[in-house]
N, C-alpha and C positions, 0 to 999 in steps of 0.2 A: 605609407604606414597603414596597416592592418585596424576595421574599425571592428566593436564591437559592441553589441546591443545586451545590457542587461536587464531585461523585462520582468522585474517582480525581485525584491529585495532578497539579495544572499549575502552572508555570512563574507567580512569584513576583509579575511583570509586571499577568500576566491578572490576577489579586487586587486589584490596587492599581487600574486600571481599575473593577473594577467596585465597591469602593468609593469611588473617585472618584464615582460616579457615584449617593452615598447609600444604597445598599442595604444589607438585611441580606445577609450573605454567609456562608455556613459550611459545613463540609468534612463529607461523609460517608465514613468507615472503612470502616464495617463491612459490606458489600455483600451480607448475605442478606436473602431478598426480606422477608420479615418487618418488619428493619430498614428495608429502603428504603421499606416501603409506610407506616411509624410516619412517619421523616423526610420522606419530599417530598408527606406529604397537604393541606400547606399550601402550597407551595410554588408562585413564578409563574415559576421556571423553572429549567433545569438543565442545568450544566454537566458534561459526558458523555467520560469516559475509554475503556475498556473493558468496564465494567458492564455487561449483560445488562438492558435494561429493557424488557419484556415487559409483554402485557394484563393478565394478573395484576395487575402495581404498576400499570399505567396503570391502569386502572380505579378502583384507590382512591384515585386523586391528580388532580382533575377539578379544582385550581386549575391545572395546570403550560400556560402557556403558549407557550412553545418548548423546546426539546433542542437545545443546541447541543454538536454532537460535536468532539472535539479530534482533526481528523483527515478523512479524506475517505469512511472505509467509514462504514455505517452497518447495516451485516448484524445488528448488536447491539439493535437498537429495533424497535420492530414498529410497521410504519410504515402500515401499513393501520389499524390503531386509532387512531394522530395523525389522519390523513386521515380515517377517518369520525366525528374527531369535534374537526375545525378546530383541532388542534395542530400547530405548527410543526417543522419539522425540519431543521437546520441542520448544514453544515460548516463546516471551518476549508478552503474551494478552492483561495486564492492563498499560500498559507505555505509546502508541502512540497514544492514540486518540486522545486527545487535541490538539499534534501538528499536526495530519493530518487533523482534522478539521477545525482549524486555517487557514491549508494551501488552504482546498477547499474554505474556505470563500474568502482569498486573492484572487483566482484564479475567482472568482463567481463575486467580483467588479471590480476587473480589467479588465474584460472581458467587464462586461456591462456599464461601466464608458467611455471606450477604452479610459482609462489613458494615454495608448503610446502616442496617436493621439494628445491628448491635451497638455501633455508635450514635442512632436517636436514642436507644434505653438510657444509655449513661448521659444523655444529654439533658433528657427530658424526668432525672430523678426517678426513674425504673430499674434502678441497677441490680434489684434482687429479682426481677421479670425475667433473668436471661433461662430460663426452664422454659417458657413461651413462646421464643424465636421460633422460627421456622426450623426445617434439614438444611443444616450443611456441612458441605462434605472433604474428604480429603482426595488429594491428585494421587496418593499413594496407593500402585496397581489398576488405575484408573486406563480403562484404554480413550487414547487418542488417535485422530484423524486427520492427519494434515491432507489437505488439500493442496496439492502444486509443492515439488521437493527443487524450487531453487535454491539461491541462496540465504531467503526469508526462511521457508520452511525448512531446510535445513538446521539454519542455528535456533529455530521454535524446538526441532525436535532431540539437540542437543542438551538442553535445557528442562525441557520435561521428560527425557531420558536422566537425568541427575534427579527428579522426583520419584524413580522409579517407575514410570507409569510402561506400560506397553505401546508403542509407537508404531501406527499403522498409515500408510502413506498412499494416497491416490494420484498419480501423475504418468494419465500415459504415453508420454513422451521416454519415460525414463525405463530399463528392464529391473529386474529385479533381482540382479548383482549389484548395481548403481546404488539401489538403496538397502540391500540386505550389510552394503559394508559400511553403511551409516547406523547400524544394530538396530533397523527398522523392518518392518514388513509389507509388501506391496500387497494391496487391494482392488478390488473393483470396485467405482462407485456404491452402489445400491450397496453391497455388504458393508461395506463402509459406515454409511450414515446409519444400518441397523443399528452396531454393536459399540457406535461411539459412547463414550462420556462426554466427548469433548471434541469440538470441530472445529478446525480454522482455518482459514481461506487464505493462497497464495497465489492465486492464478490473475492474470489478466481481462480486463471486460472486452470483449469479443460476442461475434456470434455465435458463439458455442455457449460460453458462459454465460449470457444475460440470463438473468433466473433461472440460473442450473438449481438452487434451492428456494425450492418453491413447495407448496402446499401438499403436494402428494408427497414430496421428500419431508415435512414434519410433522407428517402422519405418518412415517417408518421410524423416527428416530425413538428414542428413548425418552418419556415423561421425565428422566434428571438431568437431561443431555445437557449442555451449553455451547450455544455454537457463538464465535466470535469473527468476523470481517473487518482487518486491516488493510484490504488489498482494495474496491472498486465498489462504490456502490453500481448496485443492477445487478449485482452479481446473486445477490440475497433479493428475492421478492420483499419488498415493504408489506404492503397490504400484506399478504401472505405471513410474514415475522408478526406480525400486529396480529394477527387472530393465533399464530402458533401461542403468544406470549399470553393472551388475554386470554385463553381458554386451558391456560396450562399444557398443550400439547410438548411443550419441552420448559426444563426448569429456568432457565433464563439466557441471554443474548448481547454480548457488547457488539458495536459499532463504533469504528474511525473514519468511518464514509458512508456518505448518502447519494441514495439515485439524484438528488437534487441537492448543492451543493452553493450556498447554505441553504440546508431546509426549510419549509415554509413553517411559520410560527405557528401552526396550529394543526402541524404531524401529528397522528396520533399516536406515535411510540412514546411524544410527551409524556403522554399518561401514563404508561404503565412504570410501576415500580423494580422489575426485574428486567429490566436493561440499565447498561452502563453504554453513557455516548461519549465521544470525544473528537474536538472540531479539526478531522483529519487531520491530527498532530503527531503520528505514533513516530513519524522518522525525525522530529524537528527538537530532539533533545539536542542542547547546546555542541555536544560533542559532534554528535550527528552532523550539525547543521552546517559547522565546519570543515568536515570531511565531504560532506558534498558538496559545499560550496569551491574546494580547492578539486577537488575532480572532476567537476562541471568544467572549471575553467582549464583544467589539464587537458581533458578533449579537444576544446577550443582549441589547444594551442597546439599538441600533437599532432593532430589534424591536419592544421592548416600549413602547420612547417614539416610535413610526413615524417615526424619522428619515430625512431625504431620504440620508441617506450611506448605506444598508442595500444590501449587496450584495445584488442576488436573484440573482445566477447561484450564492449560497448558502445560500439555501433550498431545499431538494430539494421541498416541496411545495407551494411558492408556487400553483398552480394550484387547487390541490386547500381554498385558505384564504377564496377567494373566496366 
């Protein structure tokens, strides 16, 4: 019987799946490397939250035959040791777009609406102050700036296409057929962050991306810009967003991720009032949570039995298994 390791609580679904599917199944707590490297040394696979699994554990655990991540980063796995040593590594690709879209749009009104501002007046018995709020604006004809046109930014810019906005897209991976038939326009970075309203991030944290926007870039953007990050903290200089935001160099900034994860209690983004945070939840809407939980464990199982249904545009190192 086929074991498997679920490291970090998923959605109820995924469980029933993969015993469905006769395996042993069992849930690991306790997440120091110690623990992890006792529990998954037997193990033909593992179902992957947050946890940190690193050559250390990997090396004591030469049964595991895939990692299936609940989710699309995978900055938590060291994926150069799977790879040189023909282990799998797997996302959940087609589950989170809708809720991560969803969330940049929340994040894209709230910002420009500055909701807070208006809901203290009515709270605090200033309801005829609303002549005193700040600008805010609307998304209608607004240009946008997706960064990275996978399957995130794609449905962001399905979505702010139904706002009418103009949809500008940086991904050089992709030509610019690929995204002129999504009724968008391809860009080059720097022109990009010029002429945005509005900027949000889909790319991967990498050595390319660690502070791809950083201080010289919010000194080109637009004083009403808002730039928002659901994808990786580091990807957004901190320091660097904290003086963009404190000195008004762009109108304001959500985040679903931090270089540091949880933040330390006395960040100074705390302080400012024009950011909106949220504790890297954008994909963990109920629906979401489910769809990934049952396609984390469909990996698993395709996988490991080479079923023709096995999505490879979810295997991150399909090449490298050959």
């Amino acid at each position: 019987m086929k074991k498997v390791a679920v490291v970090g609580q998923i959605h109820q679904a995924g469980w029933e799946v993969l015993k469905n599917a006769h395996y042993e199944v069992f849930e690991i707590k306790d997440f120091s490397q110690d623990n992890l490297k006792r529990e998954l040394f037997d193990v033909d696979a593992v179902a992957l939250r947050t946890t940190i699994i690193d050559e250390n554990i990997l090396k004591e655990c030469p049964k595991i035959k895939i990692i299936s991540r609940h989710g699309v980063g995978y900055n938590n796995v060291d994926l150069n040791y799977l790879n040189n040593h023909k282990q799998a590594l797997a996302i959940t690709g087609t589950s989170n777009a809708v809720s991560v879209a969803e969330h940049v749009m929340t994040m894209f009104l709230y910002l420009a609406k500055n909701i807070n501002n208006s809901d203290s007046l009515v709270r605090t018995g200033q309801f005829k102050k609303q002549s005193t709020l700040p600008n805010f604006f609307e998304l209608y004809k607004k240009k946008v700036l997706i960064l990275g046109f996978g399957r995130i930014g794609q449905a962001v810019a399905q979505r702010c296409l139904g706002f009418d906005t103009e949809v500008f897209v940086y991904d050089p991976f992709l030509d610019d057929k690929t995204i002129s038939e999504k009724n968008c326009t391809k860009i080059d970075f720097e022109e990009g962050i010029k002429i945005a309203d509005f900027i949000t991030i889909h790319m991967p944290l990498n050595d390319k991306t660690k502070n791809l926007i950083n201080k010289n870039c919010f000194l080109k953007m637009k004083d009403e810009s808002i730039l928002v990050n659901t994808a990786r903290g580091g990807i957004v200089n901190e320091n660097d967003l904290y003086w963009a935001l404190k000195n008004k160099k762009i109108h304001a900034a959500g985040t679903d991720v931090f270089e540091k994860e949880p933040p330390d209690e006395n960040n100074p983004l705390f302080q400012l009032d024009n950011i909106v945070m949220s504790p890297h939840n954008a994909a963990l809407t109920l629906e979401c949570r489910k769809r990934m939980s049952i396609e984390l464990a469909e990996n698993i199982i395709f996988y490991l039995e080479n079923n023709t249904k096995l999505n490879k545009n979810n295997i991150i190192n399909l090449q490298k298994l050959d």
